[in-house]
Biopython code that builds the backbone (N, CA, C, O; Angstrom):
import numpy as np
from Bio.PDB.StructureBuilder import StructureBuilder

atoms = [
    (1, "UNK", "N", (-45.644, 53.118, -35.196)),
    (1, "UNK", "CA", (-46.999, 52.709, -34.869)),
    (1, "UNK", "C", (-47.679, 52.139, -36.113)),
    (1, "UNK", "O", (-47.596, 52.866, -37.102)),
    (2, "UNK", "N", (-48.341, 50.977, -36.267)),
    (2, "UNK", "CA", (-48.744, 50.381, -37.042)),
    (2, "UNK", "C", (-49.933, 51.114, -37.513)),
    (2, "UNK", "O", (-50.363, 51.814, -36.597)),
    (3, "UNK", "N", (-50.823, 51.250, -38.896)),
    (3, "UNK", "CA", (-52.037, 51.686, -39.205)),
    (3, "UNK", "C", (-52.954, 50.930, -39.017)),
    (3, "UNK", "O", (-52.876, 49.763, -38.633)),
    (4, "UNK", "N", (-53.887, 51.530, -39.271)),
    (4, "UNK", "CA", (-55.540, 50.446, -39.096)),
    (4, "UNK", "C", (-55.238, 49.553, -39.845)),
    (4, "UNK", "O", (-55.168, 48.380, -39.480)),
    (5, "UNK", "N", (-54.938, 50.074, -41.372)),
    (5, "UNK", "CA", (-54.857, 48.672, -42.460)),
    (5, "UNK", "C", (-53.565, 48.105, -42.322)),
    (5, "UNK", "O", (-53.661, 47.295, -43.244)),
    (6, "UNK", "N", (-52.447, 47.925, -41.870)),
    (6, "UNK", "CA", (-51.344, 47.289, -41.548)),
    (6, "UNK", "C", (-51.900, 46.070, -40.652)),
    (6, "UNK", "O", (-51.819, 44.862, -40.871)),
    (7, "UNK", "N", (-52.503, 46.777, -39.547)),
    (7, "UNK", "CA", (-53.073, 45.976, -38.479)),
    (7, "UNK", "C", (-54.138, 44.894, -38.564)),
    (7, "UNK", "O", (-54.340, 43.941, -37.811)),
    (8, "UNK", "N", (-54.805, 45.300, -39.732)),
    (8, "UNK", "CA", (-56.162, 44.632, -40.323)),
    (8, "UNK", "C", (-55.471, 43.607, -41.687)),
    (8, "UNK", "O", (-56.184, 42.697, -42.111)),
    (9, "UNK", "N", (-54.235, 43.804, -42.238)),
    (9, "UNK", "CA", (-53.720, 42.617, -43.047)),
    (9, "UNK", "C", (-53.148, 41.784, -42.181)),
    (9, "UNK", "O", (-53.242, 40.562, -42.292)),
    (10, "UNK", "N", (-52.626, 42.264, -41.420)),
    (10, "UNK", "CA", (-51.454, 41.017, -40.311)),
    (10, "UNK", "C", (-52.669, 40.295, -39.837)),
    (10, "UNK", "O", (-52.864, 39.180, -40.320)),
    (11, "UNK", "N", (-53.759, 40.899, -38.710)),
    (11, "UNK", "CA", (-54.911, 40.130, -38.597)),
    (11, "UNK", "C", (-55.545, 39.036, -39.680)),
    (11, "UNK", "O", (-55.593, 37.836, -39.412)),
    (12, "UNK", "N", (-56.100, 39.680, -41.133)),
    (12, "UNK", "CA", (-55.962, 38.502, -42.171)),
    (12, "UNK", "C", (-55.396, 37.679, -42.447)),
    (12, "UNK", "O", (-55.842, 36.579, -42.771)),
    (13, "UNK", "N", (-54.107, 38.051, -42.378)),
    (13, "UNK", "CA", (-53.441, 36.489, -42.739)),
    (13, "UNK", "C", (-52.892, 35.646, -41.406)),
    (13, "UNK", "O", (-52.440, 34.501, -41.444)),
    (14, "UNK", "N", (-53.014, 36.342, -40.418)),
    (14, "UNK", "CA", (-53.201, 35.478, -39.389)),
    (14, "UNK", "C", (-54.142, 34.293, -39.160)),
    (14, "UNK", "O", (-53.834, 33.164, -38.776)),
    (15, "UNK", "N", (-55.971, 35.022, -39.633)),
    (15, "UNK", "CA", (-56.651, 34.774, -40.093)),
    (15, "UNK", "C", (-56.628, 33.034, -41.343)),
    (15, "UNK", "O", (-56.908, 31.846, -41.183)),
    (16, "UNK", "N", (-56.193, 33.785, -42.334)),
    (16, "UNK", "CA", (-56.323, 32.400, -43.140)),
    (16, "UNK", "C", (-54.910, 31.607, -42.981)),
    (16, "UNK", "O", (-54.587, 30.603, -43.616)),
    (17, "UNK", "N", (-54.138, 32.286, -41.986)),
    (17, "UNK", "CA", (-53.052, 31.067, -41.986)),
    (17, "UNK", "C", (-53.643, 29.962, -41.017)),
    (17, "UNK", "O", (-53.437, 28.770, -41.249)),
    (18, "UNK", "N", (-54.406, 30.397, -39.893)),
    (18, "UNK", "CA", (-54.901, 29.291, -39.220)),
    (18, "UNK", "C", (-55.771, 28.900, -39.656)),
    (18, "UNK", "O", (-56.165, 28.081, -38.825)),
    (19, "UNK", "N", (-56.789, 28.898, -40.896)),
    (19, "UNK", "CA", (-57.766, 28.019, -41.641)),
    (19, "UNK", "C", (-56.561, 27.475, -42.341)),
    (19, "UNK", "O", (-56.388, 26.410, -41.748)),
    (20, "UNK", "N", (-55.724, 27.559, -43.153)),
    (20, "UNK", "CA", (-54.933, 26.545, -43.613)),
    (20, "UNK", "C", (-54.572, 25.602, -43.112)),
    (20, "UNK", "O", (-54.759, 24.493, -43.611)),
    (21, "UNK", "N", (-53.950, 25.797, -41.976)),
    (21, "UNK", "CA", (-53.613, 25.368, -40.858)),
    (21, "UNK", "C", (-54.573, 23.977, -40.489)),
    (21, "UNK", "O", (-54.340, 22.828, -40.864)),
    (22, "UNK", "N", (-55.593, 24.391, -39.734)),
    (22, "UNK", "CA", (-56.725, 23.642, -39.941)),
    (22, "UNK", "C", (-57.412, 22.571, -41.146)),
    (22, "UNK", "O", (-57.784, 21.412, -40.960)),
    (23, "UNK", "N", (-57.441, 23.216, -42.193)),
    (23, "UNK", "CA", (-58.094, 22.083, -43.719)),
    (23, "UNK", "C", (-56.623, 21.605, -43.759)),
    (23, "UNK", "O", (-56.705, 20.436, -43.382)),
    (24, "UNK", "N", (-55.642, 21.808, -43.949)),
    (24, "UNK", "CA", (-54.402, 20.419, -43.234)),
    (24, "UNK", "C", (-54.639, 19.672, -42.729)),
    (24, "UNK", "O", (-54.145, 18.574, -42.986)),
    (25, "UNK", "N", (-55.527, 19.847, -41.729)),
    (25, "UNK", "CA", (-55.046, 18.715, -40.530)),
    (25, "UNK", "C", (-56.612, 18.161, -41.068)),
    (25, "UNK", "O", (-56.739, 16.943, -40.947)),
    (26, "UNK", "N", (-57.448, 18.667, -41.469)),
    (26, "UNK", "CA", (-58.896, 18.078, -41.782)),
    (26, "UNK", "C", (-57.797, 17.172, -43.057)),
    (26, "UNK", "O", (-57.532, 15.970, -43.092)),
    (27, "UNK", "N", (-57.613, 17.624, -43.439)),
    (27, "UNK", "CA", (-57.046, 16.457, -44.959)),
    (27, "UNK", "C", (-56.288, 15.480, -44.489)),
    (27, "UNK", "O", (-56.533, 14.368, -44.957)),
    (28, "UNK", "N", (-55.368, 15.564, -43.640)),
    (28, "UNK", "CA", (-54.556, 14.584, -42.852)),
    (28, "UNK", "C", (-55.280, 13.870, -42.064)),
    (28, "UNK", "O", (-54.862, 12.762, -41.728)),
    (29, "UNK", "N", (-56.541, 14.357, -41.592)),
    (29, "UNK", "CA", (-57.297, 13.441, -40.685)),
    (29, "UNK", "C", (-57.714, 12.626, -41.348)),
    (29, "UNK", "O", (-57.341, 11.500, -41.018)),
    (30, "UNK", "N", (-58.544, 12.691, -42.427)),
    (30, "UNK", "CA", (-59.279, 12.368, -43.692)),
    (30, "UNK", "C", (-58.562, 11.638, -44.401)),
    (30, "UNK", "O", (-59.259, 10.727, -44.848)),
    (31, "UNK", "N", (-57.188, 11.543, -44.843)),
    (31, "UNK", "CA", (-56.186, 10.635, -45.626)),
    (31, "UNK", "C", (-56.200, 9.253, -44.983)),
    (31, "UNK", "O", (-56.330, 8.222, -45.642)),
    (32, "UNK", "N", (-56.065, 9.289, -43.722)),
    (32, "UNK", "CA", (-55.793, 8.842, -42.567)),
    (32, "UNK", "C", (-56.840, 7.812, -42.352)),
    (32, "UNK", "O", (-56.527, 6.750, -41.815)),
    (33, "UNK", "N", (-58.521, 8.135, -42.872)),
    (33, "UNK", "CA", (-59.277, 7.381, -42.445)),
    (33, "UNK", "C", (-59.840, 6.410, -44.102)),
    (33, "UNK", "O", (-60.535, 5.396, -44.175)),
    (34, "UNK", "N", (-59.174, 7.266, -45.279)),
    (34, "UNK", "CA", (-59.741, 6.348, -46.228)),
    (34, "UNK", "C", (-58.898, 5.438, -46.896)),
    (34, "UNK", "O", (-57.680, 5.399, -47.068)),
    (35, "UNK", "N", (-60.139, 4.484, -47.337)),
    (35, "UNK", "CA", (-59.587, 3.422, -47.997)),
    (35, "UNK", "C", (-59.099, 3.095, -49.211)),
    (35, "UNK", "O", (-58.328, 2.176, -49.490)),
    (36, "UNK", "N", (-59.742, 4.145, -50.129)),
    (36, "UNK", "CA", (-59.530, 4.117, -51.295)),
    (36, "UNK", "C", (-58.167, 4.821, -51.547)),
    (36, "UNK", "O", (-58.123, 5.990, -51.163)),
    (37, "UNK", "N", (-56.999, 4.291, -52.153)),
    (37, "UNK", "CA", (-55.443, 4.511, -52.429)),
    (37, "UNK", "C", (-55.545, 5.993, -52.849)),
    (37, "UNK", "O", (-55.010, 7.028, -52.450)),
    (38, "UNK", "N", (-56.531, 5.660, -53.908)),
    (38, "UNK", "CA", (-56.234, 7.060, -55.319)),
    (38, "UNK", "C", (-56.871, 8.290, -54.157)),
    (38, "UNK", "O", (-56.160, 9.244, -53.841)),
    (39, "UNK", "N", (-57.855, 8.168, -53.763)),
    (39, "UNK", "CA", (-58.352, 8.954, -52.626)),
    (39, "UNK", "C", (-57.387, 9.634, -51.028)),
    (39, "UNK", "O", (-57.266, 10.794, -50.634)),
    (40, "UNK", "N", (-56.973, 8.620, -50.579)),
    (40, "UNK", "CA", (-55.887, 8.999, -49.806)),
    (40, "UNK", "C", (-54.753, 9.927, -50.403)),
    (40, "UNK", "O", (-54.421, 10.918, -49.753)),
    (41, "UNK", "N", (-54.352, 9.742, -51.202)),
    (41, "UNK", "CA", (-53.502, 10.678, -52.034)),
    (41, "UNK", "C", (-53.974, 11.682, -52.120)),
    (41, "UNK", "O", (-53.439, 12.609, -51.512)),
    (42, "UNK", "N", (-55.220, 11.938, -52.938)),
    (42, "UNK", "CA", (-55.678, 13.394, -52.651)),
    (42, "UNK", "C", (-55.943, 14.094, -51.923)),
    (42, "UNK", "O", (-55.965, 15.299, -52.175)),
    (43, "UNK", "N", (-56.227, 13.623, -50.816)),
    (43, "UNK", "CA", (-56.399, 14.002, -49.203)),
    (43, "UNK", "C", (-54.823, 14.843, -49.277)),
    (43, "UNK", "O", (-54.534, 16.028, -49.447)),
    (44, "UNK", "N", (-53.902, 13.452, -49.036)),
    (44, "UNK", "CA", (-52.432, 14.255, -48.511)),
    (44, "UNK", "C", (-51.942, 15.413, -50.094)),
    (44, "UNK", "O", (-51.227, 16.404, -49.944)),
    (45, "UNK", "N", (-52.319, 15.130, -51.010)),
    (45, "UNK", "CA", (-51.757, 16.269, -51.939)),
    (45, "UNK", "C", (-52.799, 17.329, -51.519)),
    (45, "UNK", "O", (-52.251, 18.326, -51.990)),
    (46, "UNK", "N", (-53.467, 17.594, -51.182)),
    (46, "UNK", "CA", (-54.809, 18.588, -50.708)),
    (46, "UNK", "C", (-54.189, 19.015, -49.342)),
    (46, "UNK", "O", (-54.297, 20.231, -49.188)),
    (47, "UNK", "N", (-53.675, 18.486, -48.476)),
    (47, "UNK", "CA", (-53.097, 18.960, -47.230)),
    (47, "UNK", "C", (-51.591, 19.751, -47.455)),
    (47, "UNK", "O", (-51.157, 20.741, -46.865)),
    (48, "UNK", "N", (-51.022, 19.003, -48.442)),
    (48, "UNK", "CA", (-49.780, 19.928, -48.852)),
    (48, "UNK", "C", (-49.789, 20.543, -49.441)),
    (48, "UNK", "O", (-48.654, 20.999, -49.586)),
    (49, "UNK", "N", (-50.646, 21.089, -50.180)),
    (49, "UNK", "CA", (-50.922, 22.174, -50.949)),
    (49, "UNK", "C", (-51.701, 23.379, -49.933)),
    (49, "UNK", "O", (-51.303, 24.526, -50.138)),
    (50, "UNK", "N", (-52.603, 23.234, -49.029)),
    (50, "UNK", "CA", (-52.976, 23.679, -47.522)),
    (50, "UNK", "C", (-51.862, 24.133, -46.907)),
    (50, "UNK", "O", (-52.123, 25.197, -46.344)),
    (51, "UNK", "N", (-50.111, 23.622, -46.680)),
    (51, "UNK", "CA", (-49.546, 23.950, -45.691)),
    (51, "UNK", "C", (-48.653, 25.139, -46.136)),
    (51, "UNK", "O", (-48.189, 26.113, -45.544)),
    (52, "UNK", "N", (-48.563, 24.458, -48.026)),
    (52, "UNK", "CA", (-48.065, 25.649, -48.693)),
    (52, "UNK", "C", (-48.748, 27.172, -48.951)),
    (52, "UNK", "O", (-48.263, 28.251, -49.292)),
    (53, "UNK", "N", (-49.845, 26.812, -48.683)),
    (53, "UNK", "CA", (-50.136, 27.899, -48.511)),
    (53, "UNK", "C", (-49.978, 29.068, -47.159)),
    (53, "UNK", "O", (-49.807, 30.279, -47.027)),
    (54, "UNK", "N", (-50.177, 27.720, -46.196)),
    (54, "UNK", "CA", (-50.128, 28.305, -44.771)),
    (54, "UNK", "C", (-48.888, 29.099, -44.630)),
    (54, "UNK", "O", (-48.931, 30.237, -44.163)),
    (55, "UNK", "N", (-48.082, 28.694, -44.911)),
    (55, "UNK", "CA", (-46.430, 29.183, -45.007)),
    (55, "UNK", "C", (-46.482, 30.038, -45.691)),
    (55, "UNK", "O", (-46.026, 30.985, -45.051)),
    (56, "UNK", "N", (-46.858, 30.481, -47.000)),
    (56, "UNK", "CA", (-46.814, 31.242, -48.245)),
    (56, "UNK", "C", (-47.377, 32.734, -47.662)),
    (56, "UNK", "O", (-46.786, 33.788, -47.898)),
    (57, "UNK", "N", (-48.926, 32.617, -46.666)),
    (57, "UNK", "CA", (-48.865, 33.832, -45.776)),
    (57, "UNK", "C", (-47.800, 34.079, -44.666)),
    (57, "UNK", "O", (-47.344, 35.219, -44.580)),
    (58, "UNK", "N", (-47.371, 33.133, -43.822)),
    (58, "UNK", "CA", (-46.416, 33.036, -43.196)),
    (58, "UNK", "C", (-45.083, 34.269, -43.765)),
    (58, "UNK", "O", (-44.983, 35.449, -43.430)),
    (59, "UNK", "N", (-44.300, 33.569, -44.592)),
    (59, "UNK", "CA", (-43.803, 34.449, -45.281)),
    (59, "UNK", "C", (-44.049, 36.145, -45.729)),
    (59, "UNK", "O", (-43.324, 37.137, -45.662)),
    (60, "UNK", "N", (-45.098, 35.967, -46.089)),
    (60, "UNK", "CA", (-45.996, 37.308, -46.619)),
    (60, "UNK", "C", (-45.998, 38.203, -45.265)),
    (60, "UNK", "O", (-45.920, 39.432, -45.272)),
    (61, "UNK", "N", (-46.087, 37.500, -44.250)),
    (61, "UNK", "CA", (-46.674, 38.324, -42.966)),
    (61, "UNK", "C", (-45.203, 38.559, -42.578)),
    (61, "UNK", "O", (-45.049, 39.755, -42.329)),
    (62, "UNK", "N", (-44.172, 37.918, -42.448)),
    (62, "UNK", "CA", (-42.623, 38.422, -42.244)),
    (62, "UNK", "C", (-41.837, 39.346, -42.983)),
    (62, "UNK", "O", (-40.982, 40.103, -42.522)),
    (63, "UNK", "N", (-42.229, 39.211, -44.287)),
    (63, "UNK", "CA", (-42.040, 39.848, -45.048)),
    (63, "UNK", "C", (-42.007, 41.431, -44.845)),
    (63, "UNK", "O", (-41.056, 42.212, -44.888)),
    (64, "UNK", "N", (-43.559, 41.673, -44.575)),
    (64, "UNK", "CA", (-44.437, 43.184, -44.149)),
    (64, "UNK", "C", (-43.803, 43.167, -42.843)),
    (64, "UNK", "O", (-43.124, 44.188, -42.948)),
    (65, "UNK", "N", (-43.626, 42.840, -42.013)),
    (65, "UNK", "CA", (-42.945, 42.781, -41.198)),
    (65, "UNK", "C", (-41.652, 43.900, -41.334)),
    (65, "UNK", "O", (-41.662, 45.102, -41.069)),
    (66, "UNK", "N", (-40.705, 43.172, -41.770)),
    (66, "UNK", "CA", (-39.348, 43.430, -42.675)),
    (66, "UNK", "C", (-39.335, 44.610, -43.117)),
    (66, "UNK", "O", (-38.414, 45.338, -42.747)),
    (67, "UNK", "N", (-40.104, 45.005, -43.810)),
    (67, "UNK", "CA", (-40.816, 45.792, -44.835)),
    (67, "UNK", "C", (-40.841, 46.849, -43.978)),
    (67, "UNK", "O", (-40.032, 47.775, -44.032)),
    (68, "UNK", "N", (-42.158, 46.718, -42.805)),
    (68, "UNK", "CA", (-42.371, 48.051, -41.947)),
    (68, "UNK", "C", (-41.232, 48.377, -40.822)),
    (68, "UNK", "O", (-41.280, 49.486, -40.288)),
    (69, "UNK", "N", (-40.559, 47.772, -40.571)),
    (69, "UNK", "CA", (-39.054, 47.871, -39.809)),
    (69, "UNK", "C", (-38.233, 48.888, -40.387)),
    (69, "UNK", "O", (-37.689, 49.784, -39.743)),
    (70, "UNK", "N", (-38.150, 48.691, -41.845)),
    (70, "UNK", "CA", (-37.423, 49.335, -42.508)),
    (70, "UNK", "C", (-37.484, 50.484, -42.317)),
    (70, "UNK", "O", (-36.819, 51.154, -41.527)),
    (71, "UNK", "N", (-38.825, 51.019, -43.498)),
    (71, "UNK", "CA", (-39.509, 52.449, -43.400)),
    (71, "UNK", "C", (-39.795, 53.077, -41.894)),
    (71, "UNK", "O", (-39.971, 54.260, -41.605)),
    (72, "UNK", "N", (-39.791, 52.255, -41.277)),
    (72, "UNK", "CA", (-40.529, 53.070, -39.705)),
    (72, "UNK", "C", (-39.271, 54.129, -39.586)),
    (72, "UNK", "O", (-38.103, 53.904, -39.903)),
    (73, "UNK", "N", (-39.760, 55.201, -39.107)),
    (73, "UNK", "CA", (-38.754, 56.517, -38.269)),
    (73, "UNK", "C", (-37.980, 55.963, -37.013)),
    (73, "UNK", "O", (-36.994, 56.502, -36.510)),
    (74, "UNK", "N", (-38.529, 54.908, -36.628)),
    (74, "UNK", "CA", (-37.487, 54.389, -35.531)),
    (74, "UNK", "C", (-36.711, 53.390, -36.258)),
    (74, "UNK", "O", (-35.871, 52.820, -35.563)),
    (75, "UNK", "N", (-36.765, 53.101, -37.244)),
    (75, "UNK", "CA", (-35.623, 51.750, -37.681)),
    (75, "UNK", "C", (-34.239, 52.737, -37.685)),
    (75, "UNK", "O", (-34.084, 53.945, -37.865)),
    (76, "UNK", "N", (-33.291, 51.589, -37.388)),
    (76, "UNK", "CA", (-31.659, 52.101, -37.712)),
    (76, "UNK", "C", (-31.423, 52.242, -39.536)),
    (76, "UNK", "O", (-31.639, 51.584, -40.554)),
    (77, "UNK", "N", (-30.831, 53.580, -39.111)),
    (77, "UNK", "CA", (-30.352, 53.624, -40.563)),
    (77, "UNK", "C", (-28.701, 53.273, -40.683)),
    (77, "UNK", "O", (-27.886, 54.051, -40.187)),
    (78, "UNK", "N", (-28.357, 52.289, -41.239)),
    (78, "UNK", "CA", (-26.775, 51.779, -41.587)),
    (78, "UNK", "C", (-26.432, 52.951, -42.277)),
    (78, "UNK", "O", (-26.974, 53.239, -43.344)),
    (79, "UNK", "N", (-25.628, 53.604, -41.784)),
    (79, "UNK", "CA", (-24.363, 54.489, -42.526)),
    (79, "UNK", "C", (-23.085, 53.593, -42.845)),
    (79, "UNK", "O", (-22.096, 54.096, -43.379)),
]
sb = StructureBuilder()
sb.init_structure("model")
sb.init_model(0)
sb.init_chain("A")
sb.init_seg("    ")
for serial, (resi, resn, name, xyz) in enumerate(atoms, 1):
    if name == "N":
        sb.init_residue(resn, " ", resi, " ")
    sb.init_atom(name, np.array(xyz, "f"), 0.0, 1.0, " ", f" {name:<3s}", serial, name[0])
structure = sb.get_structure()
């Protein structure tokens, strides 16, 4: 059974993975509409740096995942 605060980090980064998620696609929208070269670039380096992050909780949240599988009293223990 998961704890309050187990339950309340997975919620967080659920949380800011879909604002990442989101200012991505705002930067990709935004790349998308300007004219200025040097500007467009920063848009898309600003969106990929956004997705890396998105992923980076992604990870984090599989991770704990992984993590609480392990320790739980119901996980298999390999003999």
């Amino acid at each position: 059974m998961k704890s309050s605060l187990q339950r309340l980090n997975a919620d967080r980064l659920s949380e800011d993975m879909r604002e990442c998620y989101q200012l991505a696609r705002d930067c990709a929208v935004r790349a998308k509409a300007e004219a200025d070269p040097q500007l467009r670039q920063d848009f898309l380096d600003m969106e990929r740096r956004w997705l890396f992050l998105a992923r980076s909780y992604e990870f984090t949240r599989r991770l704990g995942r992984i993590a609480q599988s392990r320790t739980s009293p119901d996980a298999r223990v390999d003999a």
